[in-house]
TORPAMAR-888576 format. One record per residue (C-alpha): chain; x, y negated, z. Coordinates in pm, whole numbers, plus 32768, in hexadecimal, padded with zeros to 4 digits. Layout:
<pts>
A/X/Y/Z
...
</pts>
This chain:
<pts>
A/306E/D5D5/E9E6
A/3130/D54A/E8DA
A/324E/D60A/E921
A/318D/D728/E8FA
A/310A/D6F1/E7BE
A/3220/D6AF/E72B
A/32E2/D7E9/E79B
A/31A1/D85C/E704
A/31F8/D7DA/E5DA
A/3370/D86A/E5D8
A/32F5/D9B6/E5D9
A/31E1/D9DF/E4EA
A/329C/D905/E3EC
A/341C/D915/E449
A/342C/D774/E472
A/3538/D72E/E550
A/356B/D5A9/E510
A/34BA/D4EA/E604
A/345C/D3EF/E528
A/33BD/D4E4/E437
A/32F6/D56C/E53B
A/3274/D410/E5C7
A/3217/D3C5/E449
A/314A/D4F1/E429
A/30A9/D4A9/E581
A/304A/D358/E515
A/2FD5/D3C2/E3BC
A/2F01/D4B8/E442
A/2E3A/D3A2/E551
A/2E1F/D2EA/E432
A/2D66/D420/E360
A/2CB0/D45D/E4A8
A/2BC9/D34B/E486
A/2B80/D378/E31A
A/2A1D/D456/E325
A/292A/D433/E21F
A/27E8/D3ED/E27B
A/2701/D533/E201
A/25C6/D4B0/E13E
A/24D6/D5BA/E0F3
A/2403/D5D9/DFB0
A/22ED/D54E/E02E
A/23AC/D3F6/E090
A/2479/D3F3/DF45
A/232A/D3FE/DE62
A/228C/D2D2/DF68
A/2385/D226/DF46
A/238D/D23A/DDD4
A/2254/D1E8/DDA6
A/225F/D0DC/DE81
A/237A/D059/DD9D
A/22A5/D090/DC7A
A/2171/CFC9/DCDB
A/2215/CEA0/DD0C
A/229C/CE87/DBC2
A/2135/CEF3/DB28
A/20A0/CDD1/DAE4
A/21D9/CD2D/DA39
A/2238/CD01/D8EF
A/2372/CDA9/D86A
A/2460/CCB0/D806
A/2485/CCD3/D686
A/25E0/CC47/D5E9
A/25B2/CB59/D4A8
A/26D7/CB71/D39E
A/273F/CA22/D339
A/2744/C9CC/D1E2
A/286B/C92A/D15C
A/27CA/C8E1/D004
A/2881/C7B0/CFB2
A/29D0/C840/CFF2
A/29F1/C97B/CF64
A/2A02/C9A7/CDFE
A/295C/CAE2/CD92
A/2A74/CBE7/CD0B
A/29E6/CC15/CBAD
A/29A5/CAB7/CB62
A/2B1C/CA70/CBE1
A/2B7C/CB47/CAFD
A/2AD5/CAE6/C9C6
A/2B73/C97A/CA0E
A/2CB2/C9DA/C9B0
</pts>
């Protein structure tokens, strides 16, 4: 069977290295397996809402600038020191 795909392969692509031929065999096992799952509408908006109720009730974390008053020395009055 795997002699026959890969004469397969010879003549819809031209590939006559054997190796080249057992790469693109392997590769396409490997793709083989790789199916999305199909989620309908219907699942994608339960799912989202879902999602959304559980982060309902919680606050949204707010970020707080830190003041670095004693460091800084205000442009203008850095200035006018001079």
């Amino acid at each position: 069977m795997l002699c026959l795909r890969q004469e397969r392969l010879a003549n819809e692509w031209g590939i006559h290295s054997d190796v080249t031929k057992e790469l693109m065999l392997k590769r396409a096992r490997k793709m083989k397996g790789r199916k999305k799952k199909e989620i309908t509408a219907k699942d994608k908006l339960r799912k989202f809402q879902e999602f959304a109720q559980t982060f309902a009730n919680q606050p949204l974390p707010t970020q707080q600038k830190q003041l670095n008053s004693g460091r800084k020395v205000e442009y203008f009055k850095g200035r006018n020191k001079r």
